[in-house]
C-alpha positions in Angstrom: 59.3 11.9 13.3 59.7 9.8 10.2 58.3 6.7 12.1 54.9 9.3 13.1 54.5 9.6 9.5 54.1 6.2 8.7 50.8 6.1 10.5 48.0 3.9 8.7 45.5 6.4 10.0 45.2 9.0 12.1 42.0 10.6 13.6 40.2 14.0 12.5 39.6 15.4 16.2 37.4 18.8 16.2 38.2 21.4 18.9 36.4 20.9 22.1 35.3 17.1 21.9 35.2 16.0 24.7 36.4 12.9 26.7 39.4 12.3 24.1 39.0 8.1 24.4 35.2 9.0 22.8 36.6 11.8 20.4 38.5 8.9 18.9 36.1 6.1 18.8 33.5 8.8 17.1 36.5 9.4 14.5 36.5 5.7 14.0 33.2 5.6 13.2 33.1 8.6 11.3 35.8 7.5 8.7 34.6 4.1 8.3 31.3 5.8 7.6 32.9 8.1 4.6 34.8 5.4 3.5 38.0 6.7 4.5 38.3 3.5 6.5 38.0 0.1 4.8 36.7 -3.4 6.4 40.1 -5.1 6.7 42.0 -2.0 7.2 44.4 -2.4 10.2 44.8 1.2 12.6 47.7 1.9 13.9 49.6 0.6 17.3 47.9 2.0 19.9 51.3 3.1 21.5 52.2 4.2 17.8 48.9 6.5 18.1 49.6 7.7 21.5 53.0 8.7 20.3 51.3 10.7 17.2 48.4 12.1 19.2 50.8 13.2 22.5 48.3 11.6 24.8 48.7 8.4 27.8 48.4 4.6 26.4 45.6 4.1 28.5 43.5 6.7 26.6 43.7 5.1 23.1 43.1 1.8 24.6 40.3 2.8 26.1 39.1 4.3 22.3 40.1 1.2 20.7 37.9 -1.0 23.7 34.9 2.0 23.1 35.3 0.9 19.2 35.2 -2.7 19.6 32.3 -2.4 22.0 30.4 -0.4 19.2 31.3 -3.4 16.7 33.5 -1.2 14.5 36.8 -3.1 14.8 37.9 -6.6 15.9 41.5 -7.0 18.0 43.6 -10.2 17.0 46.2 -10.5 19.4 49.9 -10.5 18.3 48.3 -9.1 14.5 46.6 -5.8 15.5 43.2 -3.9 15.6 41.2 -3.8 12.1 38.3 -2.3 10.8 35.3 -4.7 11.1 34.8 -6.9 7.8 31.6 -7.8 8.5 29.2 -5.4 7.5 27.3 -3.6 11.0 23.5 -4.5 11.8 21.1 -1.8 11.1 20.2 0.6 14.0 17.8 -1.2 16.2 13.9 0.0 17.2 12.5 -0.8 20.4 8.7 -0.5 21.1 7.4 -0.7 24.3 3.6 0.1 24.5 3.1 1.5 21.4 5.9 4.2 21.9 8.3 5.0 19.1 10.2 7.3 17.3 12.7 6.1 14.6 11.4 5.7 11.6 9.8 9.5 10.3 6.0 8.7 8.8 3.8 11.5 8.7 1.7 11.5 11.7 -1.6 9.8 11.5 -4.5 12.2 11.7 -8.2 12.1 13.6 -10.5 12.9 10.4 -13.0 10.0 9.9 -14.7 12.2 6.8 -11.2 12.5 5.2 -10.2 9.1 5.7 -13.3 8.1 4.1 -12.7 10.7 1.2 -9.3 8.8 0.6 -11.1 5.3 0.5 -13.4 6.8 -2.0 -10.7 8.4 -4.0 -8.6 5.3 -4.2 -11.8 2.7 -5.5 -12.2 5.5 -8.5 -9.0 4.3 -9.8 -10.7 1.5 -11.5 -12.1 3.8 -14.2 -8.7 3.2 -15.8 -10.0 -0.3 -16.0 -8.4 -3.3 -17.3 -5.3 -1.8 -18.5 -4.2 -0.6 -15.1 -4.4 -4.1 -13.7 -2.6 -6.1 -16.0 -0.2 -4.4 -18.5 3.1 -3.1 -17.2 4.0 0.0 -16.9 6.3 1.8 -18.8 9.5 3.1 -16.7 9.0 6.7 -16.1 4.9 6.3 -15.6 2.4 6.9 -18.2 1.7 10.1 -20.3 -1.5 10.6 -17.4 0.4 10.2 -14.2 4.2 12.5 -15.8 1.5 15.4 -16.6 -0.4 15.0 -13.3 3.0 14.9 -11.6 4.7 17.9 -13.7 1.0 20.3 -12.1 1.9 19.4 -8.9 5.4 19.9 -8.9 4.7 23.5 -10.7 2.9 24.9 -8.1 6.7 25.6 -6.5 8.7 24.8 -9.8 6.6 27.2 -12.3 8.8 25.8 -15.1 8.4 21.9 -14.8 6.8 20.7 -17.8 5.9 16.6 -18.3 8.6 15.9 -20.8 11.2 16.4 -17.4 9.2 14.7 -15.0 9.3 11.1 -14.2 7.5 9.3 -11.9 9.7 6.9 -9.8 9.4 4.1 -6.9 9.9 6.0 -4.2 12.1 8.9 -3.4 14.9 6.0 -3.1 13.8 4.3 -5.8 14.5 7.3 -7.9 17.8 8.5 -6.1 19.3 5.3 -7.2 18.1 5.8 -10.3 20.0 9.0 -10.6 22.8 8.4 -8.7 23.3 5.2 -10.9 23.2 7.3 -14.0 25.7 10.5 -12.9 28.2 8.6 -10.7 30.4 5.4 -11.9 32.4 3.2 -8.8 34.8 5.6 -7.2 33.3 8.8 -8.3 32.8 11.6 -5.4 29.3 12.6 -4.3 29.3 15.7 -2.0 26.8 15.5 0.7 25.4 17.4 4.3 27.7 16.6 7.0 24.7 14.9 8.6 22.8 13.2 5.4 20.2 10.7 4.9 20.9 7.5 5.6 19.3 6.2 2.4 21.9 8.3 0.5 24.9 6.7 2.6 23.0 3.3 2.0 23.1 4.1 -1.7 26.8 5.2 -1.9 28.3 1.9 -0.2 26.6 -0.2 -3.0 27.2 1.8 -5.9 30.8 2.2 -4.5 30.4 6.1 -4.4 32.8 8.1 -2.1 30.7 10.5 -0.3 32.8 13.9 0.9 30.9 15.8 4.0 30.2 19.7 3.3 29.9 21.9 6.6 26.9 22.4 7.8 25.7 25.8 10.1 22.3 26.8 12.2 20.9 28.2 7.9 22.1 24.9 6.5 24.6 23.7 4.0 27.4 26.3 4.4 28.1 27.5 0.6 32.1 28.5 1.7 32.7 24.9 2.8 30.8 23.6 -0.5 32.8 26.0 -2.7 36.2 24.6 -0.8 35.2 21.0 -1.6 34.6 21.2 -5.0 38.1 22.7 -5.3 39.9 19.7 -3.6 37.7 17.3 -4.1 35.9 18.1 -7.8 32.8 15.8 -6.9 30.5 14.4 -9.7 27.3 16.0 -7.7 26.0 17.3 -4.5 23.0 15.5 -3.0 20.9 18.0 -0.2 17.7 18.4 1.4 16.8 22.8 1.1 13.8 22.0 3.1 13.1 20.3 6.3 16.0 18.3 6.1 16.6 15.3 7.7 17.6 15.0 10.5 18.5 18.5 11.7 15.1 20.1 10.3 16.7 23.4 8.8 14.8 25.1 6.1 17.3 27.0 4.2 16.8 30.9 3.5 15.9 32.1 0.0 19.8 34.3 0.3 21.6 30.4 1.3 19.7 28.9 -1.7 21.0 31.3 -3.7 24.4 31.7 -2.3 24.3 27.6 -3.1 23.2 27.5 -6.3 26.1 30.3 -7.0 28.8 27.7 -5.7 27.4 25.1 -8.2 26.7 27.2 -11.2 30.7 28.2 -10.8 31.4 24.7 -11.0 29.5 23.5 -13.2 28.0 20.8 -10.6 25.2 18.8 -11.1 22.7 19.2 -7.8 20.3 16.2 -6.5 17.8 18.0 -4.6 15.8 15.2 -2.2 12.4 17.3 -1.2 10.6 14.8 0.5 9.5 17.8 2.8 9.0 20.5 0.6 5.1 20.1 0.3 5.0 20.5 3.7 5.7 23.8 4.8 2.9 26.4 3.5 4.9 29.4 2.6 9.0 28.2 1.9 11.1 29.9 -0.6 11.4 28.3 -4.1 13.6 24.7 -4.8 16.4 24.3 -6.2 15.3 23.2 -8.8 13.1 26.7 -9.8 16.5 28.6 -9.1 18.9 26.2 -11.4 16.8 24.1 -13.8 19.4 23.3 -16.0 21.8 21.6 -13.0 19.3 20.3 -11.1 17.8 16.5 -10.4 14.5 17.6 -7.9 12.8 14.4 -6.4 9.9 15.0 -4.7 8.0 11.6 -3.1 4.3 11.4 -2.0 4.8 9.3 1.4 6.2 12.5 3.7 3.2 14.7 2.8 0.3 12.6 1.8 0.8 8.6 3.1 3.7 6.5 4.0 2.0 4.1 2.3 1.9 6.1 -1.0 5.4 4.8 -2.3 4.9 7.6 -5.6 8.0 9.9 -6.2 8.2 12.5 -8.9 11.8 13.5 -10.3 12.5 16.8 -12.6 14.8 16.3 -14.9 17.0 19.7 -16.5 15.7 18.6 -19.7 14.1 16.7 -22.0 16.6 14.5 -22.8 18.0 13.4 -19.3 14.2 12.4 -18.8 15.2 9.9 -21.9 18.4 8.6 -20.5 17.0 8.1 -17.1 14.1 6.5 -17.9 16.1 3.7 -19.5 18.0 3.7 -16.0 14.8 3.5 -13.8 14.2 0.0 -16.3 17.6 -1.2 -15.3 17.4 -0.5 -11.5 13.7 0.3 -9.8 11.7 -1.1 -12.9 8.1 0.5 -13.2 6.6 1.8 -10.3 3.3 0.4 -9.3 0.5 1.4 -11.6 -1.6 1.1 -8.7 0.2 3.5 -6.2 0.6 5.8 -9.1 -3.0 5.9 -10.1 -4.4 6.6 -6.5 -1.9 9.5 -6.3 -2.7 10.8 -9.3 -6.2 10.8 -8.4 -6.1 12.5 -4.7 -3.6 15.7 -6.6 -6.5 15.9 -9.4 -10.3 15.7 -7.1 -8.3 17.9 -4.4 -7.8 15.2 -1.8 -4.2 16.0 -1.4 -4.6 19.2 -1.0 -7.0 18.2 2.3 -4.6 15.2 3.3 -1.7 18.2 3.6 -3.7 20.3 5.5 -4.9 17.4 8.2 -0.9 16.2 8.1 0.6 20.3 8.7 -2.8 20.6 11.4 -1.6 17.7 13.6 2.2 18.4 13.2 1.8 21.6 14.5 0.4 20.0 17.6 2.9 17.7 18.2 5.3 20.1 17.6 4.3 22.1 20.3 4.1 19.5 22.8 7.6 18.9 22.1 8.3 22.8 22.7 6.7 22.4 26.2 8.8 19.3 27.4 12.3 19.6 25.7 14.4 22.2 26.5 14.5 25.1 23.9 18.1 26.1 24.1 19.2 22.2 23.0 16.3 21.5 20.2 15.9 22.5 16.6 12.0 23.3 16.0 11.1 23.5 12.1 8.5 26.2 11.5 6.5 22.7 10.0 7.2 19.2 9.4 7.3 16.6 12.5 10.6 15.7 12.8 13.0 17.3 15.4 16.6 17.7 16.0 18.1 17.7 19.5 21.3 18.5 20.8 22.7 16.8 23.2 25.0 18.5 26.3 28.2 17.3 27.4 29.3 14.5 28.4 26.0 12.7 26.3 27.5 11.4 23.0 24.5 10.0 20.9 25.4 6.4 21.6 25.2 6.5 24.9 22.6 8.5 25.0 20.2 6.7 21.8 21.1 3.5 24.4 20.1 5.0 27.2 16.5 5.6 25.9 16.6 1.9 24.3 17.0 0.6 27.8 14.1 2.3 29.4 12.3 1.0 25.9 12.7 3.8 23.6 14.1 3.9 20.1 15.0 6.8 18.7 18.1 7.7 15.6 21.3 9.2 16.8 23.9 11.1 14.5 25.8 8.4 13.4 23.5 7.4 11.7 23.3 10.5 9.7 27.0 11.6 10.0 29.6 11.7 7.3 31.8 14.2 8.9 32.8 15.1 12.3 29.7 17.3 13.5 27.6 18.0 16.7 26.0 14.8 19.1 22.4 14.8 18.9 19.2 12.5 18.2 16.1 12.7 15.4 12.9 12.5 17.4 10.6 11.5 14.9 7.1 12.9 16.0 4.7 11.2 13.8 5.3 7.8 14.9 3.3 7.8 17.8 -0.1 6.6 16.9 -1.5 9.2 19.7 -0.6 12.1 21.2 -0.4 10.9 24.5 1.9 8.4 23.4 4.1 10.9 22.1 3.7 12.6 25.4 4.7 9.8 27.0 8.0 9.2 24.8 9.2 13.0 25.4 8.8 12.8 29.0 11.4 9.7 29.2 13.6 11.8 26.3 13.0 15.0 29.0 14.1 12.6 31.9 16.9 11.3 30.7 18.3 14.5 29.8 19.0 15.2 33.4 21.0 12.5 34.4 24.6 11.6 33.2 25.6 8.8 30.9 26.9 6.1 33.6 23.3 6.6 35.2 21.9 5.1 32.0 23.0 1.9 31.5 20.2 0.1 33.0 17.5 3.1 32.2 15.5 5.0 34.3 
């Protein structure tokens, strides 16, 4: 026994997961992911981990082969198996023929008396004249485009007021903003088990630790938040209460609450991403409205009006966090560009986003319901709005295999891990919107419907 607990590492291995070779290679993953495994760090003798786990050789070296095939460990013979120091390539796209669905735009819709409204819209900035073009801008945005920002947040936050509202780069341009201001190198930032990959991004440079909170079919589960708080007293809890990405849950008005209870308990600081939240017409109220004083609410343009729009808006609990973050938004995003912020400030105030939104929910709702007709209903999460999807995968798929599968018959699409920071359910983002057309997007749920009937080792060479 005393030479089991001298284990390096052992694997977290839920109930019912499957082929166990798989179950540990996903663990591998998983905890280099959370950062519970370090580049350099050497796992334990395979026969040592056999030993531990009560299972044959053959299956950990199989996990340990499934690993190094994924590129998340390198063997040195005679020395051991170590966690990968180079850092792992991005997840790749593929598109064939105009077909893809990995990144999550809003999708493009058929309006050429809208588009031209935009166009119009955006050539009005240059009332603003000179000054717009060739003075900086200070960090934060200008007096104009904070108040403009503050009316369009209000019409969900009634209590947002321009002195808290920013405006930012980006919804990642102001996350690192904020994450750089609340969280110092080894701090602990609860997150989603399944969490935006712009977060995870965030935490490995920042040197954040990032703890996984359960996650049910209503959302973040407030038991498993109030659990990790206890043992693991993070600095903050980053979450998406609408449309969240990837699994698409909109969380009830009751979880919100039952949430914002947890925190208020513990005094923790919530970082509320709502890229989303404009999207759905009717949605209970943010974060934000419920717990002004503990929440950071950052709401970006480029989900609900254009990808292209990289304009974010963040509330602040006060005045005076507006002031200290503004001097961090100097230090790490800069100014945001006068330009983008003008054009959005122009479509909120002559009623052109209010049409964009419309066009974007109309032709959302008709890719969503193609989806409806060619996936099966018992595997896929369907948002009430929004046009991203969540499907879940049946045994024996893992999200690998089965994110590879679709990238050999010329398909890319984003699999859990790249979302994961705990163990949790295999499944794959379809993002909706990417396909310019909706034939195209036809065309890429048939080959997801396709491969769905067949079996992993039918895969490898596509279909």
């Amino acid at each position: 026994m005393a030479k089991l607990r001298q284990l390096s590492w052992t694997p977290r291995l839920p109930a019912n997961c499957g082929p166990m070779y798989l179950a540990i290679a996903n663990a591998i993953g998983e905890d280099i992911q959370a950062g519970r495994l370090s580049p350099g760090d050497r796992l334990p003798p395979m026969r040592a981990l056999a030993d531990w786990l009560g299972i044959d050789f053959t299956t950990v070296t199989r996990a340990y082969t499934e690993a190094a095939r994924r590129e998340l460990v390198d063997t040195e013979v005679g020395r051991g198996t170590f966690v990968r120091r180079r850092p792992l390539p991005p997840p790749r796209t593929v598109t064939v023929g105009g077909v893809e669905m990995s990144m999550n735009p809003p999708p493009a819709f058929q309006d050429e008396a809208l588009l031209g409204r935009m166009w119009r819209s955006m050539r009005e900035v240059e009332a603003r004249g000179m000054e717009l073009l060739m003075r900086y801008q200070p960090p934060g945005g200008v007096p104009y485009d904070r108040d403009v920002g503050a009316r369009w947040l209000a019409q969900r936050i009634p209590n947002a007021t321009p002195d808290r509202v920013l405006v930012g780069a980006g919804s990642q341009g102001s996350l690192h903003a904020v994450m750089s201001m609340l969280l110092s190198p080894g701090d602990t930032l609860a997150v989603e088990s399944l969490t935006h990959p712009g977060v995870r991004a965030l935490a490995a440079l920042l040197r954040i630790r990032l703890v996984p909170v359960a996650m049910d079919e209503q959302g973040v589960d407030p038991d498993a938040l109030d659990a990790v708080c206890q043992s693991e007293h993070p600095k903050a809890f980053y979450c998406m209460s609408t449309l969240h990405n990837p699994t698409a849950i909109t969380m009830s008005l009751a979880r919100r609450e039952e949430v914002v209870a947890v925190a208020q308990r513990h005094n923790l600081t919530i970082i509320e991403d709502d890229d989303y939240g404009s999207l759905p017409e009717n949605v209970p109220p943010p974060l934000a409205a419920l717990a002004p004083g503990l929440t950071y609410h950052i709401a970006g343009l480029a989900k609900c009006l254009s990808a292209g729009l990289v304009v974010s808006y963040l509330l602040t609990p006060d005045a005076w966090s507006a002031a200290r973050l503004t001097s961090v938004m100097r230090a790490t995003s800069g100014t945001v560009s006068a330009l983008s912020a003008a054009v959005g400030s122009c479509w909120i105030e002559d009623g052109t986003a209010r049409q964009v939104l419309r066009a974007i929910r109309a032709e959302a709702a008709e890719r969503r319901a193609m989806a409806a007709r060619l996936l099966p209903a018992s595997q896929l999460l369907m948002p009430g709005e929004g046009f991203h999807v969540w499907l879940r995968l049946p045994e024996p798929w893992t999200s690998g295999e089965f994110v590879g599968g679709l990238r050999n018959a010329g398909l890319g699409v984003v699999g859990r891990e790249a979302f994961s920071v705990g163990p949790g359910p295999e499944g794959v983002r379809l993002a909706l919107g990417v396909p310019e057309t909706r034939e195209q997007l036809s065309h890429g749920l048939g080959m997801v419907s396709e491969l769905l009937t067949q079996w992993p080792t039918m895969s490898s060479t596509g279909f």
